[in-house]
Structure formats: C-alpha cells, structure tokens
C-alpha positions, -999 to +999 in steps of 0.1 A: +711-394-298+734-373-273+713-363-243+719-327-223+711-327-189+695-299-174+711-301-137+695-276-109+726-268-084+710-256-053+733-247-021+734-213+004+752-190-019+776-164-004+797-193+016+795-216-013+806-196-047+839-215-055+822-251-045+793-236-072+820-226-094+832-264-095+800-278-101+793-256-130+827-263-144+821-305-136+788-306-154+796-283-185+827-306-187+803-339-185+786-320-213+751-312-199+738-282-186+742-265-151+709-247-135+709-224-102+689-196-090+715-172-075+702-143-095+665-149-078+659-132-042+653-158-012+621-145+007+599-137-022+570-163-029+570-152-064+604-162-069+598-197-054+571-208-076+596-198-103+622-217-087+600-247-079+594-245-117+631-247-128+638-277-110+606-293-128+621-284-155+655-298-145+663-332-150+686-336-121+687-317-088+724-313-068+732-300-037+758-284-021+756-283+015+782-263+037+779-251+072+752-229+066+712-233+069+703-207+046+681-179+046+648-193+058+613-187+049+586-166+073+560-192+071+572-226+073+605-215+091+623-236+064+653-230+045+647-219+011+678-246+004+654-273+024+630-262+006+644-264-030+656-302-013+625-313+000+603-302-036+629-323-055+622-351-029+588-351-032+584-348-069+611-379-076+637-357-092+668-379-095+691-362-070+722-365-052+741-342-031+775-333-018+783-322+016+815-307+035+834-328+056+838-320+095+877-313+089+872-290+055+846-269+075+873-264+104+899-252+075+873-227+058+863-212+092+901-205+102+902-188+067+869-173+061+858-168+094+822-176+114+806-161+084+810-198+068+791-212+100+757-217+111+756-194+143+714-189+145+700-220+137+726-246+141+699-275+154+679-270+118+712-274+100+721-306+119+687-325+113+691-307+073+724-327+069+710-361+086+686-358+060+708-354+035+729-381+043+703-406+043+700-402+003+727-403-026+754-386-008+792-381-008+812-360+013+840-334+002+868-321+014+878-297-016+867-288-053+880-317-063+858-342-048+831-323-056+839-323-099+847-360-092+815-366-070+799-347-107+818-372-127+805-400-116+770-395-106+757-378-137+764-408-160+748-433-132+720-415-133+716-407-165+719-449-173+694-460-153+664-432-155+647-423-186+653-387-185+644-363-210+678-340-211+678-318-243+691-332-276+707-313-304+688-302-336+715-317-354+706-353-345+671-352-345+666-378-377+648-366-406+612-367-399+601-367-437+590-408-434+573-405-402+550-381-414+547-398-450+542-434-426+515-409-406+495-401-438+492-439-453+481-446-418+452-426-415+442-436-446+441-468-436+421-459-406+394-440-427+390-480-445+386-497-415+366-474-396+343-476-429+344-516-426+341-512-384+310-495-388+294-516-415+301-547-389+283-524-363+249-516-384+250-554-391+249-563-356+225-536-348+199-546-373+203-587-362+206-582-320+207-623-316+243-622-337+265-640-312+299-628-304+312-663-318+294-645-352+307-610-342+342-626-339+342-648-370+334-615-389+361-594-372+388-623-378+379-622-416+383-587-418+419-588-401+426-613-420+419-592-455+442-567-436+478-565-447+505-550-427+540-542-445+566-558-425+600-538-424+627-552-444+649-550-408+623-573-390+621-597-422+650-610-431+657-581-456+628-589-474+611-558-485+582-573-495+572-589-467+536-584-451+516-606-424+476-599-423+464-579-389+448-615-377+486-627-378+502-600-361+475-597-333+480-637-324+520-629-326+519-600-303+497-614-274+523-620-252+536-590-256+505-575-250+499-590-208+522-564-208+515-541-226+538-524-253+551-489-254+567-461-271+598-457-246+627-451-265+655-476-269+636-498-273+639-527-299+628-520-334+601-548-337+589-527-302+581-493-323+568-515-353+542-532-327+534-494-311+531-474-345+520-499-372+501-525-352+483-513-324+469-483-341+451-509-365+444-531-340+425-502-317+402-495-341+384-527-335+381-522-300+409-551-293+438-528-280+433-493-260+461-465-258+463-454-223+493-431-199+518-445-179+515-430-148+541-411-135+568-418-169+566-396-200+552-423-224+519-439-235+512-478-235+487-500-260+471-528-236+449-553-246+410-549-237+384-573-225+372-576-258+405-580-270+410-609-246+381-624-256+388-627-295+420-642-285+399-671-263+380-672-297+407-679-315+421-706-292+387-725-291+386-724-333+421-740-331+409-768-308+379-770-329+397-777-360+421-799-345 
C-alpha cells in the first residue's frame, strides 16, 4: 500500500511565501501531503498547543529558514519557528531542513530590502541556524534547490522510518477474512480457556503436582491442539496443520526476540503474531506487551514459557 505523508512546513512567513510556495508544490508533486500553520496567529498560547498538535500529527517536520528569527514568544523569548523546531526535536519527528545561503540572502535583500533581514535579534538567529545545521540540512540558493532538497529527502526518510503517512481507502484490502479468521479464533480461545482452567482446579485440588506434572499436562494439551498452516507457508498445501506443541518448539528462536505485528514484515511473521501467539498466551507461555516508543505491539516469551521449553529439552535428553 501507497503511503501519504503528512509533512508540517514550518518557516517565518511574510519573507518566506515563494520558498513555501516551492515546498508545497515539491511535496504535493512527491505525492504526500504539505502541513503549515500560516492561517494561525504567532503569540497566542491557544494556537500553539494546536500547532504543537499538528506536527504530532505530522509525520515529517521541514523547515525553512531565511534571514529572519520570527516573531518570538513573551515567555521563553523563543521564536515561535524555534519553537515549532525544538518540539519536533524533542518528540523524534523525522526532520530535515533547508536554509538560505549567505550569497541568496545578499540577492533577496538588494531586492526586497532589510524587511528580509533580522535587524532586532540577529544573535538568536545566528545560534537558531548553528543549530539547524547541526541536523539534516541542506543549503539553497533558489526554489529549485529547495523542490530538489524535497525530492530527495522525503523518500530517504520515508525508507528507513516506519511512519504512518495516510493510505487510500481504495487499497485498504478487504477485511471480510480477518474478521471471519477473528471469530474462529475466539472460539478457539473459549476451548482452551475451558481446558486452561480445568488444568488449574486440578492443580488446586493436588498442591504437591510438580511443574514436571503441570508441564507434561500442558504439552499434551498443545499437542491435541491443531493449528491450520497457510497454503503460502506450506508448500501449497492447503491442508496442512502442525499441533501448538510443534509450533511453540519451532518459534523459540524467534521468540528471544520477540515477534511483532510491524508491517512488511514476512508472511510466516503475521502467521506467528495472529495465529500462534494468541493460542500460545492463553497458557501463560507468551505475553503481548508495547513497544515503547514505535506504534506496534510485541508477543515475548515469559518465565514460564522459558521454563516449558527447559522441559521440553530435558524430556528429549531423557528419551535419548
């Protein structure tokens, strides 16, 4: 699916309306989706938690910086454009920013006048644009570098973050055998829970049953448990199943890990996350837990899940 990226395009304004004019042009022409707050009055705290909320919303945050500092805040004695940078700093919004060269600023004051310069707080501006620089940065002379600087940043960006961006309605696949998949699942679940807690009023009525005893029960139920294995991870067979027990010794690896429901990821990936896991957590053996700071959720293995699996490995050496 064909991402959109919602791109915040923060700069001073008056000075900077054709450079804006570019960017807009440069990311509707990427195909995503430009952002900016010209229509929202600088000084008003109101409008800055609703602009601090549009670049959360954003999934990319550009600037444009000229030779301006911007209309600055009472309080902090900040630019509201320093600002709008330092929240998308501070929050990890992918960013990157393009700022005039020495030369182009020297041509737009000849033509514009000092109206395009920084005449009040020219020191602010200076340790603004260090800052700058020291991140994803290019310099620009004219609108062109600044569509080209669009170009080729979006796309870098967009390969190596997960972003969320907006996708069409159109490519959304049909979610008619998710939810069907969703039903015979929880069915399932209702069995198991049923056969769970039958294991647990055994063990509370006979306190001396060992775990070696807990775990020999718990492998024969997995092993009663089939799983349907999709025709694309079995050779095309559409037949195929493996019992819980199997999968659960197959996945452990994958499980020091821990496997989530990122997408791109292989198919045998979401088969783990949707079909085995789930299963598998019911027993206590896997927990579902956030990822901080990313947008998906991860099964990892728990101590008792560790456990069975050293119970497993000692019945092998046993029988051996």
């Amino acid at each position: 699916m064909k991402k959109r990226l919602q791109v915040f395009i923060s700069s001073t304004y008056v000075d900077l309306i054709e450079e804006r004019q570019a960017a807009v042009s440069a990311v509707l022409k990427s195909g995503h989706i430009p952002a900016g707050m010209e229509l929202f009055t600088a000084g008003d705290k109101s409008q800055w938690e609703i602009i601090k909320r549009w670049i959360d919303e954003s999934d990319v945050y550009m600037l444009i910086l000229g030779g301006r500092y911007g209309s600055v805040e009472v309080e902090s004695g900040v630019s509201y454009t320093e600002l709008e940078y330092n929240y998308a700093l501070e929050t990890g919004k992918p960013l990157f920013a393009v700022v005039i060269d020495e030369q182009a600023l020297e041509y737009k004051v000849k033509e514009y006048g000092t109206s395009v310069i920084e005449t009040e707080r020219p020191s602010e501006l200076k340790l603004f644009r260090n800052k700058v620089l020291d991140n994803m940065s290019a310099f620009f002379e004219d609108l062109k570098d600044i569509r080209l600087c669009v170009m080729e940043s979006l796309p870098e960006i967009a390969a190596s973050r997960e972003l969320s961006g907006w996708v069409s309605g159109s490519e959304v696949p049909d979610t008619k055998g998710l939810v069907d998949e969703i039903a015979k699942l929880n069915a399932q679940i209702v069995d198991l829970t049923k056969e769970n807690s039958s294991l647990a009023q055994k063990l509370a009525k006979n306190p001396k049953l060992t775990s070696e005893q807990e775990f020999q029960e718990l492998a024969e139920i997995l092993k009663k448990t089939d799983i349907k294995i999709p025709p694309d991870l079995a050779d095309g067979d559409e037949d195929a199943t493996n019992s819980l027990y199997g999968l659960f010794i197959i996945i452990q690896d994958h499980m020091v890990t821990g496997v989530t429901n990122r997408i791109n990821q292989d198919s045998s990936v979401y088969f783990m996350y949707s079909n085995v896991c789930p299963k598998l957590q019911i027993h206590g053996l896997v927990q579902n837990e956030k990822v901080a700071s990313v947008q998906w959720r991860r099964f990892s293995i728990t101590k008792k899940g560790q456990d069975f699996l050293a119970y497993i490995e000692k019945q092998k050496l046993t029988s051996a």
